[in-house]
PDB file of the backbone (N, CA, C, O) and the ligand in Angstrom, with CONECT records:
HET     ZN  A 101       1
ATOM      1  N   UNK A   1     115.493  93.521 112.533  1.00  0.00           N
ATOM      2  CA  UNK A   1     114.748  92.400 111.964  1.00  0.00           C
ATOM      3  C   UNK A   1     114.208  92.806 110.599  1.00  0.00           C
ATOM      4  O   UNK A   1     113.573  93.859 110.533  1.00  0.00           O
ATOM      5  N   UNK A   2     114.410  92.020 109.424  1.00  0.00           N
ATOM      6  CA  UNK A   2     113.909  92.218 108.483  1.00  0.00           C
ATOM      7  C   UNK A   2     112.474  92.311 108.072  1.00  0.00           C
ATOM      8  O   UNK A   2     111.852  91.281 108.333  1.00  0.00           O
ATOM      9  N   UNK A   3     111.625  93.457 107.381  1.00  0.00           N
ATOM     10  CA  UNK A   3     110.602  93.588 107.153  1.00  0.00           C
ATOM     11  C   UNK A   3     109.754  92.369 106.110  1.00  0.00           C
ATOM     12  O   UNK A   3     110.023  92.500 104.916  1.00  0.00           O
ATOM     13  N   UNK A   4     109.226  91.750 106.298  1.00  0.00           N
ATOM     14  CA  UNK A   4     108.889  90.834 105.142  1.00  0.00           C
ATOM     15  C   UNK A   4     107.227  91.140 104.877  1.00  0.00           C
ATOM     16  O   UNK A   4     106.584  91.792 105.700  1.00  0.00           O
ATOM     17  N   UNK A   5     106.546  90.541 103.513  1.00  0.00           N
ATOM     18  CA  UNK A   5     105.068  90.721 103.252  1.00  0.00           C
ATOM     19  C   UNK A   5     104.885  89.578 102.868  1.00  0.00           C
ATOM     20  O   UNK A   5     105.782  88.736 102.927  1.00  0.00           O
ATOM     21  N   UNK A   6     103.632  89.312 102.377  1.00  0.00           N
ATOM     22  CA  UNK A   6     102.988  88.392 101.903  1.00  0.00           C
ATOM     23  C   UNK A   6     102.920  88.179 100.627  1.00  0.00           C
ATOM     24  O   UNK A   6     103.476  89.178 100.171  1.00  0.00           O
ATOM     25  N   UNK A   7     102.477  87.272  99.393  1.00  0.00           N
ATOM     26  CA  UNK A   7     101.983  87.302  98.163  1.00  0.00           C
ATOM     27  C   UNK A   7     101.742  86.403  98.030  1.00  0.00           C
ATOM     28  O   UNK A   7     102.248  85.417  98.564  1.00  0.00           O
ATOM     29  N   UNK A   8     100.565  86.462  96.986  1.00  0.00           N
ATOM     30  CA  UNK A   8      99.856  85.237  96.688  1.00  0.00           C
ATOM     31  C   UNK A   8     100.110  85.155  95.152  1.00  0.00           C
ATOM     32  O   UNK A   8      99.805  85.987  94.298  1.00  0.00           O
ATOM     33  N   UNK A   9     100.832  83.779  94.979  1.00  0.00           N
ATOM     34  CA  UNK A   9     100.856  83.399  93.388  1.00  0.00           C
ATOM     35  C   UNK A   9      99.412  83.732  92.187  1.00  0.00           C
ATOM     36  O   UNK A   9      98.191  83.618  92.293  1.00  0.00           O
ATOM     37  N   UNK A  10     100.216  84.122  91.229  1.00  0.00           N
ATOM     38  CA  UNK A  10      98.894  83.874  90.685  1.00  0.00           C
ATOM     39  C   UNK A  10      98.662  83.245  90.230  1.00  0.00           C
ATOM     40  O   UNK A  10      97.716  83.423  89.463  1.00  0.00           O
ATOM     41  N   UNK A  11      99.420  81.730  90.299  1.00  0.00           N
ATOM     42  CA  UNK A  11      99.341  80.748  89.278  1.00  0.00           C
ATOM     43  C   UNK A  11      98.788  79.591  90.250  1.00  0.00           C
ATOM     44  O   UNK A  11      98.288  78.666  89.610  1.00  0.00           O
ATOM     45  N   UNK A  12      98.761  79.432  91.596  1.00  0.00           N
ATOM     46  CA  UNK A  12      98.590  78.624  91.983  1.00  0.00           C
ATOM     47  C   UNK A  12      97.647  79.034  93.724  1.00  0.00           C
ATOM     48  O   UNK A  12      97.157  78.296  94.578  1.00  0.00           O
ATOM     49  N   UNK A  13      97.747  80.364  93.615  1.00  0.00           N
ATOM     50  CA  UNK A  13      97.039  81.134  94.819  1.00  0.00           C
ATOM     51  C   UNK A  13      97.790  80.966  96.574  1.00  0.00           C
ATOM     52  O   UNK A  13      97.485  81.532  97.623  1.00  0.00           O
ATOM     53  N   UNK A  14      99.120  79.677  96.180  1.00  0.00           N
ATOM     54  CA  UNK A  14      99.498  79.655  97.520  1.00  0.00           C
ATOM     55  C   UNK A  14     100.315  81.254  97.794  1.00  0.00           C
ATOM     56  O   UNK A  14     100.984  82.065  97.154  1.00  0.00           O
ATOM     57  N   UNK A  15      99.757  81.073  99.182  1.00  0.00           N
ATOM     58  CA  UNK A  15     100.282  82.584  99.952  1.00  0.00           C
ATOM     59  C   UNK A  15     101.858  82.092 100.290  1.00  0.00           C
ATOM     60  O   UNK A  15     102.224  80.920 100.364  1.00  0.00           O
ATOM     61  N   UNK A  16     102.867  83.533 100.513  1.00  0.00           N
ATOM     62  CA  UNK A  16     103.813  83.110 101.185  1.00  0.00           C
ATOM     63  C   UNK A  16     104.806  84.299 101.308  1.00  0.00           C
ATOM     64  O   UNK A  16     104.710  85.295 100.591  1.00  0.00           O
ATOM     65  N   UNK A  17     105.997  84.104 102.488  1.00  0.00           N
ATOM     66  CA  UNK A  17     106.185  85.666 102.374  1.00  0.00           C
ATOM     67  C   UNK A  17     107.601  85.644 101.751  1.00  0.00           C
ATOM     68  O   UNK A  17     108.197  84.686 101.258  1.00  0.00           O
ATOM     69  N   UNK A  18     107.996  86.926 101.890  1.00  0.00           N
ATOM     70  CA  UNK A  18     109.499  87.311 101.088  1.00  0.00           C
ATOM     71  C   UNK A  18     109.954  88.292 101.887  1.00  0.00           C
ATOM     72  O   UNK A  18     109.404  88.540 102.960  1.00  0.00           O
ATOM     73  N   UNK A  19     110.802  88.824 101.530  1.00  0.00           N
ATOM     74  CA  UNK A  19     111.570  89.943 102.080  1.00  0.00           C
ATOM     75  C   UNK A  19     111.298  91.430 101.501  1.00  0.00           C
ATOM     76  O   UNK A  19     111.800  91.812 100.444  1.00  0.00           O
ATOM     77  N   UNK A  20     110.323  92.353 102.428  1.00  0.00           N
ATOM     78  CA  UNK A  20     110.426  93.434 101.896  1.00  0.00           C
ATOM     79  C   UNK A  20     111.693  94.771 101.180  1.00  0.00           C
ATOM     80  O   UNK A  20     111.549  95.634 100.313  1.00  0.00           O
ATOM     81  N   UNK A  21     112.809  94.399 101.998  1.00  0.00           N
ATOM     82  CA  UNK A  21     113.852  95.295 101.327  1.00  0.00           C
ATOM     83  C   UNK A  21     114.606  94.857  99.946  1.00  0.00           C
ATOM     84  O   UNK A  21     115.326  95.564  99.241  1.00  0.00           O
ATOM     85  N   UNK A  22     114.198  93.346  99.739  1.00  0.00           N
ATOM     86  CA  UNK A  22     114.897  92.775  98.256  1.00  0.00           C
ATOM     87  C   UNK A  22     113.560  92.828  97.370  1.00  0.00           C
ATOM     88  O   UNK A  22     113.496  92.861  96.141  1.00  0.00           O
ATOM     89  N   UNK A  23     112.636  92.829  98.184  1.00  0.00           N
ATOM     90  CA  UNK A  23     112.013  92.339  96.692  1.00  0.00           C
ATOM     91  C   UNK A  23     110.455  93.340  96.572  1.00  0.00           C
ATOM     92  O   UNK A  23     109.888  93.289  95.481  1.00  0.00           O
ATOM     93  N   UNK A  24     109.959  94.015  97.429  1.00  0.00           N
ATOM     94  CA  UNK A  24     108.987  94.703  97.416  1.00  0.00           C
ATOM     95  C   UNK A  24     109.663  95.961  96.162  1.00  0.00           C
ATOM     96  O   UNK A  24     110.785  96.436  95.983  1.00  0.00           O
ATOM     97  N   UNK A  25     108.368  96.140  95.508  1.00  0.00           N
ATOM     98  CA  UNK A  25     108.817  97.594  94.928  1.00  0.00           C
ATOM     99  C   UNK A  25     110.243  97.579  94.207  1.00  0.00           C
ATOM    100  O   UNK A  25     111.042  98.515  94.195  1.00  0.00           O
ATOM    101  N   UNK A  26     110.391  96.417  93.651  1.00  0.00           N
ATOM    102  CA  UNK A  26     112.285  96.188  93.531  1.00  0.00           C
ATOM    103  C   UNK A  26     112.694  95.741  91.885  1.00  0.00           C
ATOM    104  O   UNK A  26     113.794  95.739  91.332  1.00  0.00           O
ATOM    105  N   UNK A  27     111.328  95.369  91.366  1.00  0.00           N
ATOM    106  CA  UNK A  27     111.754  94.785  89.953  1.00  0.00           C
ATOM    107  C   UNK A  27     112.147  93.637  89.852  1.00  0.00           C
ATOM    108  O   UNK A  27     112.143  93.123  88.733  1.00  0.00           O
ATOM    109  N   UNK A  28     112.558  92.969  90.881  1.00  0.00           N
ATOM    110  CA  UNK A  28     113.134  91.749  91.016  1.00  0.00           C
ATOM    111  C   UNK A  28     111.486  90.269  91.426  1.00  0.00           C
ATOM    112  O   UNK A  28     110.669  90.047  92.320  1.00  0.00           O
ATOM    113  N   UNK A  29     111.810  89.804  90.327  1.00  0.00           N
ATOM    114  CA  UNK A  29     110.613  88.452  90.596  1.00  0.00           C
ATOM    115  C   UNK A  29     110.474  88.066  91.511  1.00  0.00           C
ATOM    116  O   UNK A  29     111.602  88.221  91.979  1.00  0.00           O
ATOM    117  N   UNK A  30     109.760  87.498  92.455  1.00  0.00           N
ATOM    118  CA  UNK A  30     109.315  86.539  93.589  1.00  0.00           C
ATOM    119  C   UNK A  30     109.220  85.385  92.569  1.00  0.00           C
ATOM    120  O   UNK A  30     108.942  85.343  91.371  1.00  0.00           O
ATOM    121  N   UNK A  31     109.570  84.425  93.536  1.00  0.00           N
ATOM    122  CA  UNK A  31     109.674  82.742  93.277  1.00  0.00           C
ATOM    123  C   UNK A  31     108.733  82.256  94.360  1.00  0.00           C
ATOM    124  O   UNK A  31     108.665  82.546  95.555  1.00  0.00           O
ATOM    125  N   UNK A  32     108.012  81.416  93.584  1.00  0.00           N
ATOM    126  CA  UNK A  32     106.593  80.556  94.395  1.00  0.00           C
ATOM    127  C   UNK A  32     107.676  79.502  94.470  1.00  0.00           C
ATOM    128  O   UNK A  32     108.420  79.059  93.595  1.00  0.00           O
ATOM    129  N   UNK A  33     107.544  79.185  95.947  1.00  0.00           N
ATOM    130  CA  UNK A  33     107.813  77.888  96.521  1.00  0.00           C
ATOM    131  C   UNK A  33     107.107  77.214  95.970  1.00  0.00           C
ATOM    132  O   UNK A  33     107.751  76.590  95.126  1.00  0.00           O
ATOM    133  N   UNK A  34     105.826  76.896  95.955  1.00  0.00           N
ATOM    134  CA  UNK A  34     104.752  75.496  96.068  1.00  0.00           C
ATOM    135  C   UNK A  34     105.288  75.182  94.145  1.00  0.00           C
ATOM    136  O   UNK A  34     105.919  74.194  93.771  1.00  0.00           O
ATOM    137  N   UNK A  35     104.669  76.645  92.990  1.00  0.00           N
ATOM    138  CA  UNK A  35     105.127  75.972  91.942  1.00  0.00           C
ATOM    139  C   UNK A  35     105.858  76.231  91.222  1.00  0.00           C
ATOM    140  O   UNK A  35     106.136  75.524  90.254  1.00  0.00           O
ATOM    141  N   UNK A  36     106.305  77.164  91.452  1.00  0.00           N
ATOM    142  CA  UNK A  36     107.675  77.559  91.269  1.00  0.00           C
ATOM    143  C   UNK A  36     107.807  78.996  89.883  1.00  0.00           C
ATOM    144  O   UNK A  36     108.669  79.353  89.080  1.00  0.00           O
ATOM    145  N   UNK A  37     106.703  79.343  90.177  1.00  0.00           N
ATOM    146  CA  UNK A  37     106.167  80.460  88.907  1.00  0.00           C
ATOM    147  C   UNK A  37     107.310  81.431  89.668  1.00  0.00           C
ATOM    148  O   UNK A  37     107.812  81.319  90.787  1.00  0.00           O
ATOM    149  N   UNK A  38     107.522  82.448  88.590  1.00  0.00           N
ATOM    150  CA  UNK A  38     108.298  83.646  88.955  1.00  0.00           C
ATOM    151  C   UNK A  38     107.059  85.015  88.697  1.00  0.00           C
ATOM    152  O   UNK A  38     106.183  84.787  87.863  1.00  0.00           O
ATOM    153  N   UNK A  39     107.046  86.067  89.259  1.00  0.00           N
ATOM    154  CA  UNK A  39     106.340  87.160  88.776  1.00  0.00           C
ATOM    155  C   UNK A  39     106.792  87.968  89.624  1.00  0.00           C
ATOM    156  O   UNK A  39     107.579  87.685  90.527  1.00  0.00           O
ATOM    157  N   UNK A  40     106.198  89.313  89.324  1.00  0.00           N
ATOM    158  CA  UNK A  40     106.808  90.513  89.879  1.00  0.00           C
ATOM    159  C   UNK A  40     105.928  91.063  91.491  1.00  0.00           C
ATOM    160  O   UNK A  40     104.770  90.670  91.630  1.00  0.00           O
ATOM    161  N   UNK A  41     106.377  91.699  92.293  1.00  0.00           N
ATOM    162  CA  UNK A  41     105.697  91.728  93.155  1.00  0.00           C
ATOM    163  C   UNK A  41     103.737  92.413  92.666  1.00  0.00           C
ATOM    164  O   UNK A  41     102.645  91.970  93.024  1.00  0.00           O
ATOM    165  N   UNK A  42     104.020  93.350  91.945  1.00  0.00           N
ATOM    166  CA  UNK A  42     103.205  93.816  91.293  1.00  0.00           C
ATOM    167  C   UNK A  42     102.062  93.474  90.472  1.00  0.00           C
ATOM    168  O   UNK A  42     101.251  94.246  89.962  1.00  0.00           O
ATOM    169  N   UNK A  43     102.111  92.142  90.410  1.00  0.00           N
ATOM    170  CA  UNK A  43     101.955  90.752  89.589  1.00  0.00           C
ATOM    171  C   UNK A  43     100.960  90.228  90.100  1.00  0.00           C
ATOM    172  O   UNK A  43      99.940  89.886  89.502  1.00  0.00           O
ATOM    173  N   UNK A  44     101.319  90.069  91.917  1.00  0.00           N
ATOM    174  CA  UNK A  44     100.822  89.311  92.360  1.00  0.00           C
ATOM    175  C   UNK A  44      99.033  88.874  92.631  1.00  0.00           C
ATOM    176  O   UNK A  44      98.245  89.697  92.166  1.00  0.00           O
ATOM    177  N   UNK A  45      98.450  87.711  93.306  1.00  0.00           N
ATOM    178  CA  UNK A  45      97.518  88.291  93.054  1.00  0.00           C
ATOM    179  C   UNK A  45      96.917  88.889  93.566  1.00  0.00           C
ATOM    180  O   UNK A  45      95.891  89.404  93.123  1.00  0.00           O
ATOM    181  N   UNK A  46      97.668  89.097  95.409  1.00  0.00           N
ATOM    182  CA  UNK A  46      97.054  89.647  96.319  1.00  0.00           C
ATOM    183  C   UNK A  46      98.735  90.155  97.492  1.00  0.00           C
ATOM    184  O   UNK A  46      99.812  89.557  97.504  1.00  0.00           O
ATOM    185  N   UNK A  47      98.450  91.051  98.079  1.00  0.00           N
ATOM    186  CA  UNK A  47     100.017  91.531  98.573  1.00  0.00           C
ATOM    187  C   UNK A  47      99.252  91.712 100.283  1.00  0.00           C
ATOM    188  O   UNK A  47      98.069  92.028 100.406  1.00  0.00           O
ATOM    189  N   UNK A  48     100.166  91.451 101.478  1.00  0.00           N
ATOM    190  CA  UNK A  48      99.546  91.565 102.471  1.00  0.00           C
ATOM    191  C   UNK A  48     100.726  92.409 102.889  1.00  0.00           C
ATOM    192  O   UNK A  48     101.707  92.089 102.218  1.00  0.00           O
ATOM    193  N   UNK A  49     100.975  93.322 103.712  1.00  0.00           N
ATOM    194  CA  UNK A  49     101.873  93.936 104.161  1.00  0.00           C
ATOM    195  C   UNK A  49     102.220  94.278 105.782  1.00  0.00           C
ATOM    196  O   UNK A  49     103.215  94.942 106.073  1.00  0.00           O
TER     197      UNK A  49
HETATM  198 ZN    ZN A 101     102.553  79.239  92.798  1.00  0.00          ZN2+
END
């Protein structure tokens, strides 16, 4: 089963999760569902794991 975390936009504060092996620690942007901001996991404004 895939590991996934949490993040919270920082543009809009909705929480939501992703996939830890693509995108944690990866360089690769997270995409906010709700508004569609891109940022880095690193970015975020809050990470739950
Ligand atoms: Zn957002």
């Amino acid at each position: 089963m895939a590991r996934i975390f949490w993040a919270e936009c920082p543009e809009c504060s909705e929480l939501f999760h992703a996939h830890h092996g693509e995108l944690r620690n990866s360089g690769t942007e997270l995409l906010c569902p709700t508004c569609g901001a891109e940022f880095l996991d690193t970015d975020a404004a809050r990470i739950v794991e």
